[in-house]
C-alpha positions, -999 to 999 in steps of 0.1 A, spaced: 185 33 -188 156 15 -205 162 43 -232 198 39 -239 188 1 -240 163 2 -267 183 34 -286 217 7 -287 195 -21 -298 179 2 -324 210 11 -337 222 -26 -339 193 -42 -357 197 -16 -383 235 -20 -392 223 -54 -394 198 -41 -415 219 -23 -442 245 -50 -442 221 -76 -456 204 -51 -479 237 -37 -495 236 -47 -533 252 -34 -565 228 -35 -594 248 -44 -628 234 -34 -663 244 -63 -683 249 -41 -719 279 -25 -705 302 -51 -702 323 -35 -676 338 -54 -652 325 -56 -618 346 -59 -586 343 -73 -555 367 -78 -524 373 -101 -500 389 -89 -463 382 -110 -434 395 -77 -418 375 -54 -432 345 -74 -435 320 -61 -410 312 -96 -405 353 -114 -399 344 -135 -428 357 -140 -467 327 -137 -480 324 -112 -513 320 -76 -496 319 -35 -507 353 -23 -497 354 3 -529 335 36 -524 321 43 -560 286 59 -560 284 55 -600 285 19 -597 270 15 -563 296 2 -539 290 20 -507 329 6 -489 314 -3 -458 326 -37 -456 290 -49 -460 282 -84 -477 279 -76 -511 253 -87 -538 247 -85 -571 216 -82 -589 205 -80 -627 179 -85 -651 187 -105 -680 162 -103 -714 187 -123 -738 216 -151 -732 244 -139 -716 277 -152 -697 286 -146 -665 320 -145 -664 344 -144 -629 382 -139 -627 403 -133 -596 427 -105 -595 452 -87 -572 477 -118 -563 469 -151 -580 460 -183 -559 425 -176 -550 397 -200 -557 356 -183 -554 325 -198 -546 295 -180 -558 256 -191 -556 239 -179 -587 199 -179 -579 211 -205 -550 233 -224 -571 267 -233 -563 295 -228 -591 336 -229 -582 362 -212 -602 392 -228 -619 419 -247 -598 449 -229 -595 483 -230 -571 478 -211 -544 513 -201 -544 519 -189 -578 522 -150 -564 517 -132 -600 503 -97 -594 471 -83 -619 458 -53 -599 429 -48 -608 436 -55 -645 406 -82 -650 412 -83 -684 451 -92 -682 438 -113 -648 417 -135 -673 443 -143 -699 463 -156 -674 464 -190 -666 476 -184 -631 443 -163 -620 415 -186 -612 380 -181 -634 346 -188 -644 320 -188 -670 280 -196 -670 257 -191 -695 228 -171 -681 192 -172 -703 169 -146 -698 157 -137 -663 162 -121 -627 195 -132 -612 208 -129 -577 247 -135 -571 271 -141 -538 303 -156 -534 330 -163 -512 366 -172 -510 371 -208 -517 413 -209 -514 431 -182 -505 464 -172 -520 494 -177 -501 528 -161 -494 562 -180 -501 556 -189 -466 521 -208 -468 506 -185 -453 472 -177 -467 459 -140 -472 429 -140 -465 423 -106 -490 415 -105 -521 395 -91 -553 380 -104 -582 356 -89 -607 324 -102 -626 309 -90 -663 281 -98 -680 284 -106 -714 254 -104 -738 258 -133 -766 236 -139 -798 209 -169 -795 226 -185 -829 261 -179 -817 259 -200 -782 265 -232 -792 298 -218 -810 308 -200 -781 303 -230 -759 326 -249 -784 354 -226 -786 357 -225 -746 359 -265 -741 384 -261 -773 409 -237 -756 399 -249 -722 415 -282 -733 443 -270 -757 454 -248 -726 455 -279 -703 477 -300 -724 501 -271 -726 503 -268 -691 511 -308 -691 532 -310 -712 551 -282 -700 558 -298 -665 571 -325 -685 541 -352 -683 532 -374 -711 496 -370 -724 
């Protein structure tokens, strides 16, 4: 009996283990996208926080429903940027080395479909995103789900995914870079005004 016991508790602590441990390592120069999922069903823990729900062994997602983090090394600037995909309306939380960043407002309700296009995901206003400008160094990334989309009901989801890319930029061309963002950041924000018929 005392055997079974310590076998089962054994067993336990080292699923608990692995779960912790699961990470995907990124390598910045490829610029691929990265994704992540969010299932409060599939999550071994009930939560929304970012897991592995993909089996890809190239990439390192093991699909276990494990919390997932990402880890990189950085020896230039880069940006970090973070788009939702699948059904827009979600929102992310993600703590970069322990910092907290939030992506982009958006309805939770709009209901346009991406897949796992996070290329067409990022042009479009509807999908929620991020960038940070990352200097050299080790980097450690979670997230969560911050607002879940919703059906035409209210109800929220609850399952998502989103991806993450790393983006290497020159030292001169940051400040540029920086620019431009804020510039179509704002231009796209005074459309969207003005389009709902609100004076600016």
């Amino acid at each position: 009996m005392r055997n079974n016991f310590l076998l089962t508790a054994s067993i336990l602590l080292l699923s608990m283990i692995s779960a912790v441990a699961s990470a995907t390592v990124i390598n910045p120069a490829s610029n691929n996208w990265y994704l992540f999922d969010v299932d409060a069903q599939v999550s071994q823990s009930g939560g929304t926080e970012w897991i592995d729900a993909q089996q890809d062994d190239s990439l390192g997602y093991v699909g276990d429903g494990s919390a997932l983090t990402f880890s990189f090394s950085l020896a230039t600037s880069s940006v970090l940027n973070l788009v939702d995909a699948g059904i827009s309306g979600d929102v992310f939380s993600l703590l970069i080395n322990g910092n907290n960043y939030t992506s982009s407002a958006v309805a939770a309700d709009s209901g346009l479909y991406a897949g796992s296009d996070f290329d067409y995901a990022w042009t479009s206003a509807e999908f929620s995103r991020l960038s940070v400008l990352l200097t050299p160094g080790d980097y450690t990334i979670t997230g969560f789900l911050n607002q879940s989309a919703a059906d035409e009901f209210g109800s929220a989801y609850f399952a998502t995914l989103g991806g993450l890319q790393i983006v290497a930029v020159d030292e001169p061309g940051i400040l540029l870079l920086l620019v431009v963002a804020a510039l179509a950041f704002g231009l796209r924000r005074r459309l969207q005004i003005n389009a709902k018929g609100v004076l600016v």
